[in-house]
C-alpha positions, -999 to +999 in steps of 0.1 A: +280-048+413+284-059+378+256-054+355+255-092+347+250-103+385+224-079+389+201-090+359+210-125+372+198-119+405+167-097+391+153-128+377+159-154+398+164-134+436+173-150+469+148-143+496+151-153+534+121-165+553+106-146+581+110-165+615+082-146+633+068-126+603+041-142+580+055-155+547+039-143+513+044-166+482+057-157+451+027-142+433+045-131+394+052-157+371+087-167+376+109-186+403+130-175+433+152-194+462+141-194+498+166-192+529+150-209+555+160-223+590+164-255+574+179-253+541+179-239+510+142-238+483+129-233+449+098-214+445+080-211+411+053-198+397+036-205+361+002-195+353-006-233+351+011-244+385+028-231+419+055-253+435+077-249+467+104-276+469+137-279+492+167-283+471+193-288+500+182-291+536+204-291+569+202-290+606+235-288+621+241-249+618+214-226+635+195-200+609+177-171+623+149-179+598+116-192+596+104-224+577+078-239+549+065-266+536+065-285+501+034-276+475+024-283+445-008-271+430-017-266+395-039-244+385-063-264+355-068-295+387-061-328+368-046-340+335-073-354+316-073-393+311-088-392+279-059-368+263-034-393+275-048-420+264-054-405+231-012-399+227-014-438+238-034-450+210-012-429+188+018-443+199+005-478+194+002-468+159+035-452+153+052-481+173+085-495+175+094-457+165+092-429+188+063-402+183+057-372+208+027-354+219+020-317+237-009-316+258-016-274+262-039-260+287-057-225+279-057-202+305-086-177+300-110-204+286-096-236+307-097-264+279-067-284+273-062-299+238-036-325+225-008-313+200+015-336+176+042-312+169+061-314+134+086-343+135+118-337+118+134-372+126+120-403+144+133-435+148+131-466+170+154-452+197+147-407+192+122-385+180+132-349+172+109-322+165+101-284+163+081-269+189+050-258+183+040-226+183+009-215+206-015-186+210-008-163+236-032-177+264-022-210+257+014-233+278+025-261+277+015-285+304+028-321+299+055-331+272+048-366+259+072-391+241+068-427+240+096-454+242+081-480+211+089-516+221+111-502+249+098-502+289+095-464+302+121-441+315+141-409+317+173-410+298+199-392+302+189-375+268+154-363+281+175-353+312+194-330+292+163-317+268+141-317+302+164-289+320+157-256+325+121-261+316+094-261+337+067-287+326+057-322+332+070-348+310+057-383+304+070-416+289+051-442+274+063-477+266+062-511+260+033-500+239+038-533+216+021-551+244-013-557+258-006-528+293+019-499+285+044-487+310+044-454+321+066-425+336+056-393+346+073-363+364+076-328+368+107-309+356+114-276+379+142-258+359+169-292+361+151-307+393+128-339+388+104-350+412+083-382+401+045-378+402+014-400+406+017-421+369+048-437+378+045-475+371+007-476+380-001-473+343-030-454+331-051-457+361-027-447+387-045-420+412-017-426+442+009-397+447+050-400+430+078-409+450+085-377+465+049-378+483+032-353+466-005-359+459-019-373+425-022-346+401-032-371+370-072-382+365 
């Protein structure tokens, strides 16, 4: 096999899942793709969060392989309200342009803290800026822009800056009026599933779209 497909399959393997056998999760940092008897999954693991997600799921052609169910956990419980709401206020000041936010979770002491990373250009409709760099026990958890005078969403330019990262992002906007509009969701290397702030605003507790529980506080 060529050098290239090994390395390739090294980091991101395909394992089957046992129809009879128990099934062990991933337990290293990293992500993998399940074979089950109903499709095909993602697996991931980050110190801050573990997910297990199908990606394409059939029915019409028997597998000899067993089966599992979605998850999503994260390891630091809820995003804190007050850190969200801090990046809010921000943005109310910085609107109609753009500003962005990191909120970074420790993982030996457990405290998460707000970043504003440098901004190298910002305007009504972008915001572009250098990553921050961050001490060695510390990730990145949620990835924060906000939309000015415009409602909240994903563009197809977040799309693009979103893949291959695993993270959760979140839009604010509308914040030139009284309520803000919000969007979260997480981004599993190109995948998006929408989580528990979408269009509830700052006090939604319910879970996304996809049916995953509230991970937001």
């Amino acid at each position: 096999m060529d050098a290239r497909d090994v390395a390739l399959q090294h980091s991101a393997p395909v394992v089957t899942v046992p129809r009879y056998g128990g099934f062990t999760p991933l337990a290293e940092n990293g992500h993998r793709f399940l074979v089950t008897g109903d499709g095909l999954w993602l697996e991931a693991r980050r110190p801050w969060m573990y997910l297990r997600v199908p990606l394409v799921c059939q029915k019409s052609v028997p597998m000899p392989y067993g089966w599992v169910g979605r998850e999503l956990s994260l390891t630091f419980g809820k995003i804190p309200r007050h850190l969200v709401i801090e990046f809010y206020r921000f943005a109310l000041d910085r609107c109609p342009e753009e500003c962005v936010g990191w909120v970074v979770w420790n993982a030996v002491s457990g405290e998460m803290r707000l970043v504003f990373p440098t901004e190298e250009s910002t305007g009504c409709t972008h915001v572009r800026y250098c990553r921050p760099l961050l001490d060695d026990d510390e990730h990145l958890v949620v990835d924060l822009h906000s939309h000015g005078r415009l409602s909240a969403f994903f563009s197809t330019q977040d799309d693009r800056d979103d893949r291959g990262e695993f993270k959760i992002a979140g839009v604010i906007g509308n914040c030139d009026r009284g309520q803000c509009s919000t969007a979260f969701r997480l981004c599993a290397n190109g995948l998006f599933l929408p989580l528990a702030f979408d269009e509830t605003g700052l006090s939604g507790q319910t879970g996304g779209n996809d049916g995953y529980p509230s991970s937001c506080a």
